[in-house]
ROSE-4610 file (N, C-alpha, C; in Angstrom, 1 decimal, always signed):
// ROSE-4610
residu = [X/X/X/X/X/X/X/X/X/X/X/X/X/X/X/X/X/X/X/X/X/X/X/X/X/X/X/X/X/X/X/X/X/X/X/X/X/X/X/X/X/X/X/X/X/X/X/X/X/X/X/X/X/X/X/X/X/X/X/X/X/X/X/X/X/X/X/X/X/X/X/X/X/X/X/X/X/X/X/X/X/X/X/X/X/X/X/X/X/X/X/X/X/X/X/X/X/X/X/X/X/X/X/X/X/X/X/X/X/X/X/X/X/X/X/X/X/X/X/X/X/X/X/X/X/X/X/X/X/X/X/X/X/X/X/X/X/X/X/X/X/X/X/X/X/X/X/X/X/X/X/X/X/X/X/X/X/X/X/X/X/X/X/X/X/X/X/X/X/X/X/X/X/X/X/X/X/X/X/X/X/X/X/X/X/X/X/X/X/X/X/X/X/X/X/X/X/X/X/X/X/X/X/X/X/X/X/X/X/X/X/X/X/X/X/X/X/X/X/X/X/X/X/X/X/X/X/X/X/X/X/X/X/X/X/X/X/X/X/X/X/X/X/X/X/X/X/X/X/X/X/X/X/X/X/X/X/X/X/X/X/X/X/X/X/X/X/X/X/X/X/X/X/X/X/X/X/X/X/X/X/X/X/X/X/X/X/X/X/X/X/X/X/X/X/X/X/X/X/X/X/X/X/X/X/X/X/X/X/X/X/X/X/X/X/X/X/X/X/X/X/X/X/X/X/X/X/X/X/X/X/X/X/X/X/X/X/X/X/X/X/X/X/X/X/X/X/X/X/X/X/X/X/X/X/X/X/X/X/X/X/X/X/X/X/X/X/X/X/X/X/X/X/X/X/X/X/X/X/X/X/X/X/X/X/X/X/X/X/X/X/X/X/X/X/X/X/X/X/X/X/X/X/X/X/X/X/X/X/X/X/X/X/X/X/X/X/X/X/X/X/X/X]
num = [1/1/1/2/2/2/3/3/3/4/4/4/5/5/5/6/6/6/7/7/7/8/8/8/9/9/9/10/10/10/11/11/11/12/12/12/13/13/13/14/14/14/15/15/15/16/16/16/17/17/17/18/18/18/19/19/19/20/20/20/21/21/21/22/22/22/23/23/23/24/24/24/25/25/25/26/26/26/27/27/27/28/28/28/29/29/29/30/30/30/31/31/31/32/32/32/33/33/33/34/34/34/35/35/35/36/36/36/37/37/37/38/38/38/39/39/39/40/40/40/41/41/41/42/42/42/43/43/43/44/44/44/45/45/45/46/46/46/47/47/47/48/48/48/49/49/49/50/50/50/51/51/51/52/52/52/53/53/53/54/54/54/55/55/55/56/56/56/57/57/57/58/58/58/59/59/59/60/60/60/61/61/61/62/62/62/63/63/63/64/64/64/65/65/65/66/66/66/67/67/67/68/68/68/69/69/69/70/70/70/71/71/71/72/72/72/73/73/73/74/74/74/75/75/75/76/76/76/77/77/77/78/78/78/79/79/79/80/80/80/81/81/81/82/82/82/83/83/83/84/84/84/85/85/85/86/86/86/87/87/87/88/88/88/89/89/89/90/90/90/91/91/91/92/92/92/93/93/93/94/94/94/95/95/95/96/96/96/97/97/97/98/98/98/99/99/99/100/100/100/101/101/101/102/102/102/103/103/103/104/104/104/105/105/105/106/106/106/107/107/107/108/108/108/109/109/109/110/110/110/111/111/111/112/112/112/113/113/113/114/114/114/115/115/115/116/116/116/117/117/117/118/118/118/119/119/119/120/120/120/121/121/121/122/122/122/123/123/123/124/124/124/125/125/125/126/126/126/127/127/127/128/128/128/129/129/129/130/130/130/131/131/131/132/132/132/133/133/133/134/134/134/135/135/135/136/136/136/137/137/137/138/138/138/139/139/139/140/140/140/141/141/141]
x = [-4.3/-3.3/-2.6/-1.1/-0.5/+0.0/-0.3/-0.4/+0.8/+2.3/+2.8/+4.0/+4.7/+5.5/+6.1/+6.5/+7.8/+8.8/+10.2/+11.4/+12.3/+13.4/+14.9/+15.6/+16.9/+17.1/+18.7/+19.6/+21.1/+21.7/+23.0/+23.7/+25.0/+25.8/+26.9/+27.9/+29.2/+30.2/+30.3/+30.0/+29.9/+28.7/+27.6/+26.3/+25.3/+25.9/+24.8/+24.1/+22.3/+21.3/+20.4/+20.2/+19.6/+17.7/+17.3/+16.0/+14.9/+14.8/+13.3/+12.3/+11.6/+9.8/+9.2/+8.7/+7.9/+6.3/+6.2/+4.2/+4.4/+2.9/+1.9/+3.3/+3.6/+4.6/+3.9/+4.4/+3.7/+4.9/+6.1/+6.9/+7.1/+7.2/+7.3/+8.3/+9.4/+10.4/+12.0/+12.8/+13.8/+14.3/+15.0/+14.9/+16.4/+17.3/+19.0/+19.1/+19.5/+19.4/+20.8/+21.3/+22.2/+22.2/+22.8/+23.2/+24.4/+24.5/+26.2/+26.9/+28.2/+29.6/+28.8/+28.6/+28.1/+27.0/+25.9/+24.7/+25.2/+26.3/+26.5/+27.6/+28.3/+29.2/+28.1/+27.7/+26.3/+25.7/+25.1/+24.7/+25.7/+26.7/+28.0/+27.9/+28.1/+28.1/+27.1/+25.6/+24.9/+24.7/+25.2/+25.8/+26.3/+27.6/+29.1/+27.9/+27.2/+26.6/+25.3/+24.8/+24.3/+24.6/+26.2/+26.9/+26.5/+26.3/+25.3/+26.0/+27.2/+27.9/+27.9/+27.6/+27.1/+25.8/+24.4/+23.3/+23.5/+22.4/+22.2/+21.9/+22.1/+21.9/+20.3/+19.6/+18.0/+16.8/+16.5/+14.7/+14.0/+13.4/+11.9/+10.8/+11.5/+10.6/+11.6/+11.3/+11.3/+12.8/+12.8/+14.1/+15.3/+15.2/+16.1/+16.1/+15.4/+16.1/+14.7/+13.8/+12.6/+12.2/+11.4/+10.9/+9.3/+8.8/+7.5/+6.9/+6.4/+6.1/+4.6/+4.7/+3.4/+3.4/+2.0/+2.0/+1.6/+2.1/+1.4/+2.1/+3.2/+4.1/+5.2/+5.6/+6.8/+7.8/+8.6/+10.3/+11.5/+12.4/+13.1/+14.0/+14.9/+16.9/+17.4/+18.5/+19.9/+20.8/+21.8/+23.6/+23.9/+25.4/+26.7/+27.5/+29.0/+30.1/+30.7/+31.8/+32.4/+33.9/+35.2/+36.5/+36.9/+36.0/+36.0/+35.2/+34.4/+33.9/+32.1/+31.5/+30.5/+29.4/+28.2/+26.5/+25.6/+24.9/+23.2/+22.1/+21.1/+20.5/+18.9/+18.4/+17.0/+15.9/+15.0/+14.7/+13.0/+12.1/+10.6/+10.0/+9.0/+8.5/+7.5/+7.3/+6.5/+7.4/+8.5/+9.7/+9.1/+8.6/+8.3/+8.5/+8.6/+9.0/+7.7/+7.8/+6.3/+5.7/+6.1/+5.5/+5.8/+4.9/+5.1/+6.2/+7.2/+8.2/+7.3/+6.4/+5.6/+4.7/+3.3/+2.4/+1.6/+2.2/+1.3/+0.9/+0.8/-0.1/-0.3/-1.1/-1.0/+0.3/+0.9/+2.1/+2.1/+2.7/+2.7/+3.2/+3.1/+3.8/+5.6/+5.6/+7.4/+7.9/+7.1/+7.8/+7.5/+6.7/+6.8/+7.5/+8.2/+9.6/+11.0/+11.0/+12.4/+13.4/+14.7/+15.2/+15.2/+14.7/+14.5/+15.5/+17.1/+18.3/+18.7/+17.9/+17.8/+16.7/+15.6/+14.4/+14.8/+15.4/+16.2/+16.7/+18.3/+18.7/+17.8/+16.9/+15.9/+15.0/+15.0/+14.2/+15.0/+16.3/+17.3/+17.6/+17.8/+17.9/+16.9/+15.9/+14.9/+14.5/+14.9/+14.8/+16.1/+17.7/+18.3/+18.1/+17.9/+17.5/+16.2/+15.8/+14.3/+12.9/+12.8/+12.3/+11.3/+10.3/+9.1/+8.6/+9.3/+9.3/+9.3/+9.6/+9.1/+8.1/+7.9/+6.9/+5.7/+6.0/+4.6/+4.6/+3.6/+3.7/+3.0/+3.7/+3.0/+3.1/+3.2/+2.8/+1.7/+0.4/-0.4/-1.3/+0.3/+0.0/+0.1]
y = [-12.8/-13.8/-13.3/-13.1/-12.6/-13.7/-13.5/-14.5/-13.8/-13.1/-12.4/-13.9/-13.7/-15.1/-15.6/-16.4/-17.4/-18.0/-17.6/-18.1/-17.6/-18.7/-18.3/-18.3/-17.2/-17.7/-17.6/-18.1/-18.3/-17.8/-17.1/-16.5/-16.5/-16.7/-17.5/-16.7/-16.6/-15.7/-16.1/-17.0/-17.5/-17.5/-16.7/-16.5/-17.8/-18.7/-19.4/-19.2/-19.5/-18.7/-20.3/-20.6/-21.6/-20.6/-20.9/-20.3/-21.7/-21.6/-22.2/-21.9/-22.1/-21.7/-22.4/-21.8/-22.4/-22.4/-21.4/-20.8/-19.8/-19.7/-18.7/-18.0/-18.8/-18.8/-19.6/-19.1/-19.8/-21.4/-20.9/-21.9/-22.7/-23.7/-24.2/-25.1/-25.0/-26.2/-25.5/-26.6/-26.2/-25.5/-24.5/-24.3/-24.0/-24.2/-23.4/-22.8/-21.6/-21.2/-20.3/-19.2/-18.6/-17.1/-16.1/-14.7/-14.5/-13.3/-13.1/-12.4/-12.5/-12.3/-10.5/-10.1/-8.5/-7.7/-9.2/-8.9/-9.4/-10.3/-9.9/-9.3/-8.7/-7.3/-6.3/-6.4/-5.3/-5.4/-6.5/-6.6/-6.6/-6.9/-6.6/-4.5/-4.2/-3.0/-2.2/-2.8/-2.4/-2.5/-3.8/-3.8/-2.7/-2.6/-1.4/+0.1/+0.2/+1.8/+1.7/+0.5/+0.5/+0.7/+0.5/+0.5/-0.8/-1.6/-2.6/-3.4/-2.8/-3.6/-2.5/-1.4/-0.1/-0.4/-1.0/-1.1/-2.1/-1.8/-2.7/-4.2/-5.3/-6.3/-6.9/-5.9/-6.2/-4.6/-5.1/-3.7/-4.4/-4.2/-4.9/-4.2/-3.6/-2.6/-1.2/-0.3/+0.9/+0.5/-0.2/-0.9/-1.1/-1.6/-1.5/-0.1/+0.9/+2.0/+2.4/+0.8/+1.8/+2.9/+4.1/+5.0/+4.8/+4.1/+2.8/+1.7/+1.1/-0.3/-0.8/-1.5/-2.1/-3.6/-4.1/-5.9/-6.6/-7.8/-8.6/-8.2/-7.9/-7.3/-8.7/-8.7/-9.5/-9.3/-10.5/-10.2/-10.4/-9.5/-9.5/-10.1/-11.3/-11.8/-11.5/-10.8/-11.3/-10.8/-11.7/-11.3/-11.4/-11.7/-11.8/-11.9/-12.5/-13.0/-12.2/-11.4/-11.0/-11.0/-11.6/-11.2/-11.3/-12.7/-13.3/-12.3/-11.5/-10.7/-11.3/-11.5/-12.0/-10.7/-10.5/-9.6/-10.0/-10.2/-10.6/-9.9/-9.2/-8.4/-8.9/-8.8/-10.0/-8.2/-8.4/-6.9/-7.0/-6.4/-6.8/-5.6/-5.9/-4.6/-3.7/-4.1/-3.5/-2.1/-2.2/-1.0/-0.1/+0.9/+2.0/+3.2/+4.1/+5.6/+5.8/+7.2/+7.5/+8.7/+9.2/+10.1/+9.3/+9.5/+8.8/+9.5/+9.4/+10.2/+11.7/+11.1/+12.2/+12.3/+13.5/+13.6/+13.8/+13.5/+13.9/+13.0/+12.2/+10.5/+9.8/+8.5/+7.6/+6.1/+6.3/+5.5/+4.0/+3.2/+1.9/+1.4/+0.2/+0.2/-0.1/-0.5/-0.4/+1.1/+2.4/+3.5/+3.5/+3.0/+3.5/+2.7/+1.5/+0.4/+0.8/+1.3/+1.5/+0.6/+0.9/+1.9/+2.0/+3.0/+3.0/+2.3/+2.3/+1.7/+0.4/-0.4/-1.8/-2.3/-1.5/-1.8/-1.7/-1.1/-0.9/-1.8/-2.4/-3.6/-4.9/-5.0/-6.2/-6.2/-5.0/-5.3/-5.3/-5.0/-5.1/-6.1/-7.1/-8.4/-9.4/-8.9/-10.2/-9.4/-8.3/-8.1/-8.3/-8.3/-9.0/-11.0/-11.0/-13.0/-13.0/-12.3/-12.4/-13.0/-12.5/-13.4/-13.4/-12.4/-12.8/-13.8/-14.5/-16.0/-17.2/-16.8/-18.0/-17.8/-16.7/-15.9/-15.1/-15.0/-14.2/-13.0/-12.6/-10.6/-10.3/-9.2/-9.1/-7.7/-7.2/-5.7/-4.8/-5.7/-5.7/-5.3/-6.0/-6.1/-5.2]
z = [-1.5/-1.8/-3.1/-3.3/-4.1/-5.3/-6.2/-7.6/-8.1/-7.8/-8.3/-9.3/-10.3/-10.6/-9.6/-8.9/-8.5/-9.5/-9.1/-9.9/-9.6/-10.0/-10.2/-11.6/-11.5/-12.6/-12.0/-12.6/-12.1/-13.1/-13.3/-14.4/-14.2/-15.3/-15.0/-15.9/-15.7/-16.5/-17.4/-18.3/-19.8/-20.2/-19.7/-20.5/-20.1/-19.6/-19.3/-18.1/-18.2/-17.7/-17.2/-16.2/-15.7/-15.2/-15.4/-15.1/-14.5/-12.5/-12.1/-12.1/-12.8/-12.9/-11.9/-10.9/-9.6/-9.5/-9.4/-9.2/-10.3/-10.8/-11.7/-12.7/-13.7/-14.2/-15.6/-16.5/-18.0/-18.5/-18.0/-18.0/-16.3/-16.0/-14.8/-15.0/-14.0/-14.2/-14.6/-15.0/-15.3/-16.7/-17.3/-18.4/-18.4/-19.5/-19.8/-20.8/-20.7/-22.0/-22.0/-22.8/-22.9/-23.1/-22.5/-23.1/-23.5/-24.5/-25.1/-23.7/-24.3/-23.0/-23.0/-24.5/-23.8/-23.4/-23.2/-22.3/-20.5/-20.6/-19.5/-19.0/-19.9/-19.4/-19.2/-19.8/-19.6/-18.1/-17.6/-16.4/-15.3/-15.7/-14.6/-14.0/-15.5/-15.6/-14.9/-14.5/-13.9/-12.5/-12.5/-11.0/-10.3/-11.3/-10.4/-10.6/-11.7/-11.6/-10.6/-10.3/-8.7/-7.8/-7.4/-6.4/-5.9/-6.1/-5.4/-4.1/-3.9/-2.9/-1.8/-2.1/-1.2/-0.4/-1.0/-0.7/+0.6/+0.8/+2.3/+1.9/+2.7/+2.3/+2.5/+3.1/+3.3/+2.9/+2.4/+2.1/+2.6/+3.3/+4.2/+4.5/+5.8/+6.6/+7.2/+7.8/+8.5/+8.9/+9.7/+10.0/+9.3/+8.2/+6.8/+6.1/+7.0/+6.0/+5.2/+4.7/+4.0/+4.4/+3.1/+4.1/+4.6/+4.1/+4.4/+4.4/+4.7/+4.6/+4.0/+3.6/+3.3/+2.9/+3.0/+3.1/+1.7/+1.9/+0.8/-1.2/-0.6/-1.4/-2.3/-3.1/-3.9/-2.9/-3.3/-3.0/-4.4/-4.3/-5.4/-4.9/-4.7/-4.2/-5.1/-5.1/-6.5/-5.0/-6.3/-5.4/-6.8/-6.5/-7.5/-6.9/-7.6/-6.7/-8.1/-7.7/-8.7/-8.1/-8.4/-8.7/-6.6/-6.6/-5.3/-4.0/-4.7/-3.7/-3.8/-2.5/-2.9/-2.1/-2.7/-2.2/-2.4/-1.6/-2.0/-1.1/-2.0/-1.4/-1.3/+0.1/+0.3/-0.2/-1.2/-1.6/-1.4/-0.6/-0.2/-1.3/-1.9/-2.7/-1.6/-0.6/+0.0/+0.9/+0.9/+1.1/+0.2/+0.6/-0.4/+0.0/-1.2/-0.6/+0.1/+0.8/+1.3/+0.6/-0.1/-1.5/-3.0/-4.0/-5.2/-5.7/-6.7/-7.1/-8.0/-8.7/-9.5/-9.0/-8.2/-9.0/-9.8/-11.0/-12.4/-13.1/-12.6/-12.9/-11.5/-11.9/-11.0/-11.4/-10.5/-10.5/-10.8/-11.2/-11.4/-10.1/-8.9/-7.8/-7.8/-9.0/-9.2/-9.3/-9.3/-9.0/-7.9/-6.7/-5.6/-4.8/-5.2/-4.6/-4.2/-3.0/-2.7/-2.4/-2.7/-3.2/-5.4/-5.7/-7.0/-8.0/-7.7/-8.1/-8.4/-7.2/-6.7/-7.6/-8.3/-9.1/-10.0/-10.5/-11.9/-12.2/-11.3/-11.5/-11.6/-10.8/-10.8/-12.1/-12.9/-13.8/-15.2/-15.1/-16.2/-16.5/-14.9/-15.2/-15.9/-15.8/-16.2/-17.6/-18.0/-19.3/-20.3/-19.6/-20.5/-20.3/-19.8/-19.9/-20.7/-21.0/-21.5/-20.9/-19.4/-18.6/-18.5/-19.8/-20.3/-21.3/-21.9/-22.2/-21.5/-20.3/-19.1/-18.3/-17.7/-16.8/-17.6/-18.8/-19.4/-19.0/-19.7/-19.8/-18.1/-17.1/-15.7/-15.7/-16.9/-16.5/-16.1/-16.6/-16.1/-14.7/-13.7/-12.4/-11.3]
């Protein structure tokens, strides 16, 4: 049974940040809070150097392109609507490459989450919202 957080958070072109706390979350419920216009030029910016309107609109399985699959995995959603163009990508962590990138350690499973690009974005975002003040420290996991 996967105890991984549940939540949303919404983000808006004037910095405002609506955040749902659902399951296994230290905050639960509704929260508003705010980022500056250049944390989120910043995340725009991450966007376009993802290409993110390139990416496929699903990571799941074999089918979408993963080069492996595996179960009992998180899901990451984001989109964005930018300059009337809208993307949302449905992202399963169980999409995984089928070699670790390195090895000369043992890997955390967020380096074994494809596509690596799409993980970067997903974790840029909940590190400019600060979204370890709602959800608590999961690095652990």
């Amino acid at each position: 049974m996967s105890t991984s957080p549940v939540y949303k958070i919404v983000l808006f072109a004037d910095g405002m940040v609506i955040y749902d706390g659902r399951e296994y979350v230290k905050e639960a419920g509704i929260v508003r809070s705010t980022i500056t216009q250049d944390q989120v030029n910043q995340l725009i910016k991450e966007f376009e150097r993802t290409s993110y309107f390139s990416l496929r609109d699903r990571y799941e399985d074999v089918r979408d392109g993963c080069p492996t699959s595996a179960s009992d995995s998180a899901w990451a959603n984001t989109s964005i609507k930018v300059n009337g163009s809208f993307k949302a990508i449905m992202h399963y962590y169980g999409c995984q490459y089928s070699e670790p990138p390195s090895r000369d350690h043992v890997p955390h499973i967020r380096e074994l989450v494809y596509p690596k690009e799409l993980v970067d974005l997903e974790r840029k975002i909940d590190e400019v919202v600060n979204i370890k003040q709602w959800i608590g420290d999961t690095d652990n996991e």
